[in-house]
Biopython code that builds the backbone (N, CA, C, O; Angstrom):
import numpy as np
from Bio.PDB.StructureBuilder import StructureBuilder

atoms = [
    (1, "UNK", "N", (3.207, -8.172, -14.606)),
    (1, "UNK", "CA", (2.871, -6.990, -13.836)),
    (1, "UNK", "C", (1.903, -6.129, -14.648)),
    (1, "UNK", "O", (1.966, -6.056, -15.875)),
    (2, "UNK", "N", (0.948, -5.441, -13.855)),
    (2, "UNK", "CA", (-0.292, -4.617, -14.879)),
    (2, "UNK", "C", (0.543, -3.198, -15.290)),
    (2, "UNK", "O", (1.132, -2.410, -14.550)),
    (3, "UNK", "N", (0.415, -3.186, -16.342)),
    (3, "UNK", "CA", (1.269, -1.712, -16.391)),
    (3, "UNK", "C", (0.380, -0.766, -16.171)),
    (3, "UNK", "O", (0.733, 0.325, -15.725)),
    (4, "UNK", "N", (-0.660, -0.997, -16.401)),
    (4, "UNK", "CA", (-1.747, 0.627, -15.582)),
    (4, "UNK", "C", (-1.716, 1.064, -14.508)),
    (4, "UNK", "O", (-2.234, 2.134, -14.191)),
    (5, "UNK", "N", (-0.914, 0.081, -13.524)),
    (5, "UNK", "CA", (-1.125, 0.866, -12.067)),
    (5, "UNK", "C", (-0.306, 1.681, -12.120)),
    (5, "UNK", "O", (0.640, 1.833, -12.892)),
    (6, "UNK", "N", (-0.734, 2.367, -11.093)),
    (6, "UNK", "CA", (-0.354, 3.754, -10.503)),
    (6, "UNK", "C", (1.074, 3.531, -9.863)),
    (6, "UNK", "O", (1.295, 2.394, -9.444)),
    (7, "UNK", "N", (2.176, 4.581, -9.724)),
    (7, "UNK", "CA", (2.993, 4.532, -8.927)),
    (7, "UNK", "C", (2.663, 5.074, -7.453)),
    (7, "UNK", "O", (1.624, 5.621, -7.082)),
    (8, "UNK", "N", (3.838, 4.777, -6.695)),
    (8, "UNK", "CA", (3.169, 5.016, -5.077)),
    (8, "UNK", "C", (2.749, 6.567, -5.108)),
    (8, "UNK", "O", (1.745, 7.093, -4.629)),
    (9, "UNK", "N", (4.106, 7.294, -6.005)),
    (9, "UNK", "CA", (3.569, 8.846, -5.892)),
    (9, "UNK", "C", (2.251, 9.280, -6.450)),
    (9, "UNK", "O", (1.622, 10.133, -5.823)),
    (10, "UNK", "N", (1.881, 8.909, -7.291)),
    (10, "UNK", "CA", (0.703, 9.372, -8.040)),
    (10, "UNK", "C", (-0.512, 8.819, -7.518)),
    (10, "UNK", "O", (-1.611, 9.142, -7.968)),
    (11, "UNK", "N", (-0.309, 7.746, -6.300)),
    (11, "UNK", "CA", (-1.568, 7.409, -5.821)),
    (11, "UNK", "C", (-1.440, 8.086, -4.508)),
    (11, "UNK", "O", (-2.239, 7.666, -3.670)),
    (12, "UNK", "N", (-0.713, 8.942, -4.148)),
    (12, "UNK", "CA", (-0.383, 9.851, -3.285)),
    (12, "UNK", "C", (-0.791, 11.114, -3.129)),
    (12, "UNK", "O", (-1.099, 11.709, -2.096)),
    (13, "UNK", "N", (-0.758, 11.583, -4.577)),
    (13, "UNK", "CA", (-1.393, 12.852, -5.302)),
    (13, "UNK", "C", (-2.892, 12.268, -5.598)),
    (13, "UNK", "O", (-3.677, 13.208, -5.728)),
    (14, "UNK", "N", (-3.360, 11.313, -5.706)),
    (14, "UNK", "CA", (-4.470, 11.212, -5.970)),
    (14, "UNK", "C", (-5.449, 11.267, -5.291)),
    (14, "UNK", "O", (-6.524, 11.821, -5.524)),
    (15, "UNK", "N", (-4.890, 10.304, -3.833)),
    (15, "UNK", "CA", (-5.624, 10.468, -2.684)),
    (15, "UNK", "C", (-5.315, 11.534, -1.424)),
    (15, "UNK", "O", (-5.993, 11.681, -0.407)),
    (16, "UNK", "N", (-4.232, 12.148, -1.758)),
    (16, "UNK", "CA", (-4.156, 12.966, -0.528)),
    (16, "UNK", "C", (-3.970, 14.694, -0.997)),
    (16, "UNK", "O", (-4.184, 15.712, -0.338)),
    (17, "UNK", "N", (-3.493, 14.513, -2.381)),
    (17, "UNK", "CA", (-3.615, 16.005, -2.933)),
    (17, "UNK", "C", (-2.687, 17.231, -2.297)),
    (17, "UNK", "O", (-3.155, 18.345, -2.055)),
    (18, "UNK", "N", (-1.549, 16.924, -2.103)),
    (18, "UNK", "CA", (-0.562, 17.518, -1.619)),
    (18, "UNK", "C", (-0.469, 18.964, -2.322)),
    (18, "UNK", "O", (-0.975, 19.100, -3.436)),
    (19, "UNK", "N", (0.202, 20.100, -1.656)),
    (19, "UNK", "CA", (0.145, 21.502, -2.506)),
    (19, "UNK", "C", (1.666, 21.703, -1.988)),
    (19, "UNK", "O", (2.152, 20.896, -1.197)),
    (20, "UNK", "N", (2.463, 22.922, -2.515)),
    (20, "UNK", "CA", (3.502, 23.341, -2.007)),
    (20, "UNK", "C", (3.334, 23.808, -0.319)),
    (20, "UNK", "O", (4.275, 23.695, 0.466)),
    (21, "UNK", "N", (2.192, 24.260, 0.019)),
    (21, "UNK", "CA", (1.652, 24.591, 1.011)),
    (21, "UNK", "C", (1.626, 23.516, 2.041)),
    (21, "UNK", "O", (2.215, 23.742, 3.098)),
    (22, "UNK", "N", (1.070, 22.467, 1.885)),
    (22, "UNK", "CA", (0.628, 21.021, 2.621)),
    (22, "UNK", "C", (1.268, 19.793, 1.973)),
    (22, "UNK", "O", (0.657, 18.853, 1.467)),
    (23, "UNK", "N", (2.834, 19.972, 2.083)),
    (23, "UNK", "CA", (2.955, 18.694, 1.095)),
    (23, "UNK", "C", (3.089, 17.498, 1.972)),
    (23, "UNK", "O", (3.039, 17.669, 3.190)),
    (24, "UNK", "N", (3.247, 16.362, 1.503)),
    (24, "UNK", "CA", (3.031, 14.938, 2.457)),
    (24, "UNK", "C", (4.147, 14.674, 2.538)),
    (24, "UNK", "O", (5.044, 15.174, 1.859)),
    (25, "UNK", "N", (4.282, 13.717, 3.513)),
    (25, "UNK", "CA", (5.630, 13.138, 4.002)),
    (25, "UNK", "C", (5.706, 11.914, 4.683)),
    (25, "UNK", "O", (5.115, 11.807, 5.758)),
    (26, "UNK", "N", (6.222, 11.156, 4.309)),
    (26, "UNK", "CA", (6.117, 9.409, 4.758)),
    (26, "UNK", "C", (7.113, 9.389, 5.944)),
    (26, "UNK", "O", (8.259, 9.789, 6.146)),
    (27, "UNK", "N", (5.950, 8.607, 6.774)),
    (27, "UNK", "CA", (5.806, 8.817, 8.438)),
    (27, "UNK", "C", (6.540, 7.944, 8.839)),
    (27, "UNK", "O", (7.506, 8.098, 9.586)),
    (28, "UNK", "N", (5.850, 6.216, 8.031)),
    (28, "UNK", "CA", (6.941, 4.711, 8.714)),
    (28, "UNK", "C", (6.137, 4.489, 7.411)),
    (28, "UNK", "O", (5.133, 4.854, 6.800)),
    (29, "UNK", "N", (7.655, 3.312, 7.352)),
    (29, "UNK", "CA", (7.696, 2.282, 6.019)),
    (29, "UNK", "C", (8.489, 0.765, 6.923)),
    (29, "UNK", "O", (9.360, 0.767, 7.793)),
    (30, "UNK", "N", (7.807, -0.318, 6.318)),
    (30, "UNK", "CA", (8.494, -1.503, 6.838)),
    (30, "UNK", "C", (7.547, -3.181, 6.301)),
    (30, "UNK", "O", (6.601, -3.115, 5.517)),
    (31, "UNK", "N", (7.750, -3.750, 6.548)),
    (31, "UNK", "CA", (7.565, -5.034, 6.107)),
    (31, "UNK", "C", (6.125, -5.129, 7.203)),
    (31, "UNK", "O", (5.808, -4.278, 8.035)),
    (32, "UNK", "N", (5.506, -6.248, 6.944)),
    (32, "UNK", "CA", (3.903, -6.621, 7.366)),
    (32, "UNK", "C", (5.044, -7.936, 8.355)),
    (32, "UNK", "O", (6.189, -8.225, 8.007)),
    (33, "UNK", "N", (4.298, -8.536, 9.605)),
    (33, "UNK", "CA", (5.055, -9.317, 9.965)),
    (33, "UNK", "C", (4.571, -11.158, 9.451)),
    (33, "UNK", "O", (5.181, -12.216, 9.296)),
    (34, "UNK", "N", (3.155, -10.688, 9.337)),
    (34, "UNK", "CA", (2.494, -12.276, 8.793)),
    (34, "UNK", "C", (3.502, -12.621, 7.024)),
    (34, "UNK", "O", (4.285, -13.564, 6.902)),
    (35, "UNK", "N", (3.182, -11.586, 5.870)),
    (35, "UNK", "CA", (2.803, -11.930, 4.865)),
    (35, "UNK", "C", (4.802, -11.445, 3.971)),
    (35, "UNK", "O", (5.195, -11.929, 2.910)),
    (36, "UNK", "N", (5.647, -10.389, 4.892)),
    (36, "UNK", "CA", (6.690, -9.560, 4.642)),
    (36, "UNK", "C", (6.454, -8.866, 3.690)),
    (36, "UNK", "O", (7.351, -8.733, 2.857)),
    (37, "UNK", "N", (4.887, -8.042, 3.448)),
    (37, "UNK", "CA", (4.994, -7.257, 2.153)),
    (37, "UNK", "C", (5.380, -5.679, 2.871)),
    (37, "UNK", "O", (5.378, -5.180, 3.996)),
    (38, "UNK", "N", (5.616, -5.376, 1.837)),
    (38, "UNK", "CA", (5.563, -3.539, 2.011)),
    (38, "UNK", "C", (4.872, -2.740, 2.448)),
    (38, "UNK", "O", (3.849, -2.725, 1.764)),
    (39, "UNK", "N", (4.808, -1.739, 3.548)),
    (39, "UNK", "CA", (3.782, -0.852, 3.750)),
    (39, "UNK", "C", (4.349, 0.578, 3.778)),
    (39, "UNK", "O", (5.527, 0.812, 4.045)),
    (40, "UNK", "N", (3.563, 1.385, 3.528)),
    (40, "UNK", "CA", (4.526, 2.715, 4.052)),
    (40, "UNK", "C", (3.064, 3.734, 4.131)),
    (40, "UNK", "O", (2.122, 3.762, 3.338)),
    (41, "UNK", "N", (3.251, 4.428, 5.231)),
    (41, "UNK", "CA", (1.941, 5.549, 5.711)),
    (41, "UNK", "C", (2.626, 6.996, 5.353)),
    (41, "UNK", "O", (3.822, 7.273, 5.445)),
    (42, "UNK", "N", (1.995, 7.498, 5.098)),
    (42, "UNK", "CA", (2.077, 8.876, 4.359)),
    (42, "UNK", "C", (1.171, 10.044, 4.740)),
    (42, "UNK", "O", (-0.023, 9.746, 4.719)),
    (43, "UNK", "N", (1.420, 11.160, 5.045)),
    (43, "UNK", "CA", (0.901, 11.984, 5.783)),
    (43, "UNK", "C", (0.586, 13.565, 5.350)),
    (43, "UNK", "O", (1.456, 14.028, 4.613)),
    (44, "UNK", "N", (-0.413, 14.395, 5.650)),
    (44, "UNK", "CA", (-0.825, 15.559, 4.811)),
    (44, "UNK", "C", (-1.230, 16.603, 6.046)),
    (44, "UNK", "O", (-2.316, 16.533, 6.622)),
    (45, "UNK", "N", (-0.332, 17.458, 6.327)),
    (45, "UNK", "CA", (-1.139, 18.228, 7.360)),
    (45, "UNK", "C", (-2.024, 19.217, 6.773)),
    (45, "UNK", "O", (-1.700, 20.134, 6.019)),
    (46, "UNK", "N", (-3.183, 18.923, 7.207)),
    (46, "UNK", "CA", (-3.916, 19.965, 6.888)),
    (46, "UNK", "C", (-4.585, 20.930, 7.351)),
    (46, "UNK", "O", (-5.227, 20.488, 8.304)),
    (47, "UNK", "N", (-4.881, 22.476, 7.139)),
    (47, "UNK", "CA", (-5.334, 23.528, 8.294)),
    (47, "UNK", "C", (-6.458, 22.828, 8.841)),
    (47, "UNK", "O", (-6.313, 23.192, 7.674)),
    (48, "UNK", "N", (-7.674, 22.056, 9.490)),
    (48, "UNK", "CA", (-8.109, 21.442, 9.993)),
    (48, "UNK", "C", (-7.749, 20.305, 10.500)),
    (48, "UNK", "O", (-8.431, 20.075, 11.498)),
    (49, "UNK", "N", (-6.905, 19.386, 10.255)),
    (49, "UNK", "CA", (-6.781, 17.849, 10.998)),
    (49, "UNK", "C", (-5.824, 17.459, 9.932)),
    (49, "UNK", "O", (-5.832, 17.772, 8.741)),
    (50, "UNK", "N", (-4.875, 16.601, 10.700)),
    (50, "UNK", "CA", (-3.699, 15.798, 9.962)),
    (50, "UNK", "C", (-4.125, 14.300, 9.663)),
    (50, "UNK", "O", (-4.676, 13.495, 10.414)),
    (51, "UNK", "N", (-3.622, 14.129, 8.070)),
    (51, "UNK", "CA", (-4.374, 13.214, 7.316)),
    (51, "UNK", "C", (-3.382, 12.578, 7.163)),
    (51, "UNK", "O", (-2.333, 13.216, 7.074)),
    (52, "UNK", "N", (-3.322, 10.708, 7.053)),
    (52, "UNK", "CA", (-2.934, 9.897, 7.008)),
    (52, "UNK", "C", (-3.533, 8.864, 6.383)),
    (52, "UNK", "O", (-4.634, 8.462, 6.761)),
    (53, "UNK", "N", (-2.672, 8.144, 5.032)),
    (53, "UNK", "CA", (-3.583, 7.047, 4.869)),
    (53, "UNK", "C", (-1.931, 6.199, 4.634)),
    (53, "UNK", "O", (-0.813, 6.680, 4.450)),
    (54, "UNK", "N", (-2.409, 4.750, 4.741)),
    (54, "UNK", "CA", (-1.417, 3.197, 4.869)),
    (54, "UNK", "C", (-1.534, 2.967, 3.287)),
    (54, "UNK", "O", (-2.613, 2.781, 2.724)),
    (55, "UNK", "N", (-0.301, 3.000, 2.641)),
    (55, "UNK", "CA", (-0.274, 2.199, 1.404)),
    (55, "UNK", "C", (0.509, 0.922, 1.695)),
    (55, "UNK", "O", (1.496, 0.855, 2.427)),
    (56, "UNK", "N", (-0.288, -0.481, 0.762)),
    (56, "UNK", "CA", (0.072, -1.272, 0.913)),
    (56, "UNK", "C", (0.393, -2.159, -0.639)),
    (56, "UNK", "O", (-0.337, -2.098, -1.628)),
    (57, "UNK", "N", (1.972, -3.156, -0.498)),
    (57, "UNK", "CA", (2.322, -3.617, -1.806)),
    (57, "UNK", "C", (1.861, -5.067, -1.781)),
    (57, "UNK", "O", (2.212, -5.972, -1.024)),
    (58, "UNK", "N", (0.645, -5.075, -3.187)),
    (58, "UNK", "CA", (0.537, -6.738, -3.212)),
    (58, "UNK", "C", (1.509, -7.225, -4.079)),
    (58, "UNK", "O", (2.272, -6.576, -4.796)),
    (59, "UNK", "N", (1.419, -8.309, -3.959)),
    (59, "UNK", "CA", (1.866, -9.787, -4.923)),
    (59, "UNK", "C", (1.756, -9.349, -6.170)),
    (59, "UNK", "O", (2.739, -9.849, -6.718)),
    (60, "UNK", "N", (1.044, -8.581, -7.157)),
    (60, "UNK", "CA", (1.465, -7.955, -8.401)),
    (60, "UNK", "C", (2.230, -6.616, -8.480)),
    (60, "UNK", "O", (2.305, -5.838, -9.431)),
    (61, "UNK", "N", (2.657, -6.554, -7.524)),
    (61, "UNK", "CA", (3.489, -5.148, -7.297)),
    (61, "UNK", "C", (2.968, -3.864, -7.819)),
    (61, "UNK", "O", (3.637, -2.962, -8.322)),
    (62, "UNK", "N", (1.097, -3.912, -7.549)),
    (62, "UNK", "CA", (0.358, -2.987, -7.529)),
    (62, "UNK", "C", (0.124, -2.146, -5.750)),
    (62, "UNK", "O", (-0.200, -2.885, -4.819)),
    (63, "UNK", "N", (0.304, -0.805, -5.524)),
    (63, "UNK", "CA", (0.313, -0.206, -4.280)),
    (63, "UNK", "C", (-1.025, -0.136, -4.072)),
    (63, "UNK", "O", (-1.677, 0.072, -5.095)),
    (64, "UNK", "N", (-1.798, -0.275, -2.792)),
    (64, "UNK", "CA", (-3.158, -0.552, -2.546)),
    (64, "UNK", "C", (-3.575, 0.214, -1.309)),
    (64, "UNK", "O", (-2.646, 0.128, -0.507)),
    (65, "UNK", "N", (-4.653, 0.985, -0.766)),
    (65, "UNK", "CA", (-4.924, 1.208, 0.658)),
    (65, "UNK", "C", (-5.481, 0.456, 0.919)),
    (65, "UNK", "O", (-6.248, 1.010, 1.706)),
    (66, "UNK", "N", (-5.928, -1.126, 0.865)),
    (66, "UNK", "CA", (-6.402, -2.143, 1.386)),
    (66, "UNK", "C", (-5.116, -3.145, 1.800)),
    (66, "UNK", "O", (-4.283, -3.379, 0.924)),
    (67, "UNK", "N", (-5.017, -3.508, 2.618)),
    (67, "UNK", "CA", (-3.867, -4.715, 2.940)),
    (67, "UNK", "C", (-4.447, -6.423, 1.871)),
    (67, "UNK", "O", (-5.603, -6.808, 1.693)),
    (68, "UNK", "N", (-3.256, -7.016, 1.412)),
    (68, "UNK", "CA", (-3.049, -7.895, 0.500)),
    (68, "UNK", "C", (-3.836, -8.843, 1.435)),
    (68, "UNK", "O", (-3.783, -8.860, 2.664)),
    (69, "UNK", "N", (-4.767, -9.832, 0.411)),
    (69, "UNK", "CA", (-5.631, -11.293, 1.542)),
    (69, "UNK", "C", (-5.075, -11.730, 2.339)),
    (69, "UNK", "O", (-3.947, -11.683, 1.848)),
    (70, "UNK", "N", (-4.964, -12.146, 3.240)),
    (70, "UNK", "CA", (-3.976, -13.798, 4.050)),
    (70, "UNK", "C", (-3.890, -14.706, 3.381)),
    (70, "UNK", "O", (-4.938, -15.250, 3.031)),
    (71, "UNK", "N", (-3.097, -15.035, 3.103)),
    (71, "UNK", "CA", (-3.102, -16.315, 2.183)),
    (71, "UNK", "C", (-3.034, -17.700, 3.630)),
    (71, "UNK", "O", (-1.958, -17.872, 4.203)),
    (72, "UNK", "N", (-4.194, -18.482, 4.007)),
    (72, "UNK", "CA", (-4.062, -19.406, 4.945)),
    (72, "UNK", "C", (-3.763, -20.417, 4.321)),
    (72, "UNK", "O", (-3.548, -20.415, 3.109)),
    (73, "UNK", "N", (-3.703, -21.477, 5.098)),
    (73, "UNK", "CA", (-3.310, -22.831, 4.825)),
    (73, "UNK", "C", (-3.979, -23.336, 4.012)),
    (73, "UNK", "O", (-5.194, -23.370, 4.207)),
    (74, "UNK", "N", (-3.237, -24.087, 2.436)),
    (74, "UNK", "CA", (-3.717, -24.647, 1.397)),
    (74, "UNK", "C", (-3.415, -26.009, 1.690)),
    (74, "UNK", "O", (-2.516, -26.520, 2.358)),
    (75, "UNK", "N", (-4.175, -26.387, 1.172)),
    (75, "UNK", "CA", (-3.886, -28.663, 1.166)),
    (75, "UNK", "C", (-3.716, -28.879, -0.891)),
    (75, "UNK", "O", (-4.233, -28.227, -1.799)),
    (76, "UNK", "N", (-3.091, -29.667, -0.908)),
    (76, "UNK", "CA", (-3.297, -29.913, -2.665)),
    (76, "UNK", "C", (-2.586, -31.502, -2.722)),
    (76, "UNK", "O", (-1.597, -31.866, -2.085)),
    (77, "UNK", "N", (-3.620, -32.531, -3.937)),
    (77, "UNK", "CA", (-3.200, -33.271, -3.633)),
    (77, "UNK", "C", (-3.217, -33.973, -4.735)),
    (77, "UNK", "O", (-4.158, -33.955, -5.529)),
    (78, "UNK", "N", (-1.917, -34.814, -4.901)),
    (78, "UNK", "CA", (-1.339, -35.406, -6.328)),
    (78, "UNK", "C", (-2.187, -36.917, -7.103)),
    (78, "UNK", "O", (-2.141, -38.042, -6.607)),
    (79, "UNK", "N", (-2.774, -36.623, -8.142)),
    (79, "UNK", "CA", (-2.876, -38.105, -8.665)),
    (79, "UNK", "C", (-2.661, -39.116, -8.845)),
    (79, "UNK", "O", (-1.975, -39.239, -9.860)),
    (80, "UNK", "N", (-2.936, -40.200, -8.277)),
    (80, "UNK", "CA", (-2.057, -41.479, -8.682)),
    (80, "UNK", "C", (-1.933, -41.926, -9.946)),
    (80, "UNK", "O", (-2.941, -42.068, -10.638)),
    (81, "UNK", "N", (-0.422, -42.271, -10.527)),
    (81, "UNK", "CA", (-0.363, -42.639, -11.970)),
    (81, "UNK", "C", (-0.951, -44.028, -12.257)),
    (81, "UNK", "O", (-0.970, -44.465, -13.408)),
]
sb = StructureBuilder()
sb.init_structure("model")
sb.init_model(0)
sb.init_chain("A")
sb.init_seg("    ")
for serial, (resi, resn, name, xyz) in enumerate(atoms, 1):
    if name == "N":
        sb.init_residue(resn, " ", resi, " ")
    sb.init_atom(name, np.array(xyz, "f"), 0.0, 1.0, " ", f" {name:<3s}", serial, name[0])
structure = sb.get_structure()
């Protein structure tokens, strides 16, 4: 696992910048149905327009606002001894 990443909170504060005033609050959390990773959306009202962004958990158990690749169908195939 990379130990530099960020935790979910701090990439929370990073991108959405919450105050005592406007603090965020996670909207829905649940599994992806293709891949069963983690997602959870998180939310910032703000005096102009209510802000939302999707965090998503890859395969290194780094939190991402991009969703993890598809992993499609692999073929692999054994040597004869």
């Amino acid at each position: 696992m990379n130990m530099q990443q960020q935790s979910l909170r701090e990439l929370v504060e990073k991108w959405l910048a919450p105050t005592p005033a406007t603090p965020f609050r996670v909207t829905r959390f649940s599994r992806t149905r293709d891949s069963n990773r983690r997602y959870v959306c998180v939310e910032v009202a703000r005096p102009a327009c209510l802000v939302a962004i999707m965090f998503f958990r890859h395969a290194d158990g780094a939190w991402r606002v991009f969703p993890p690749r598809r992993e499609g169908p692999a073929m692999a195939f054994q040597k004869a001894a």
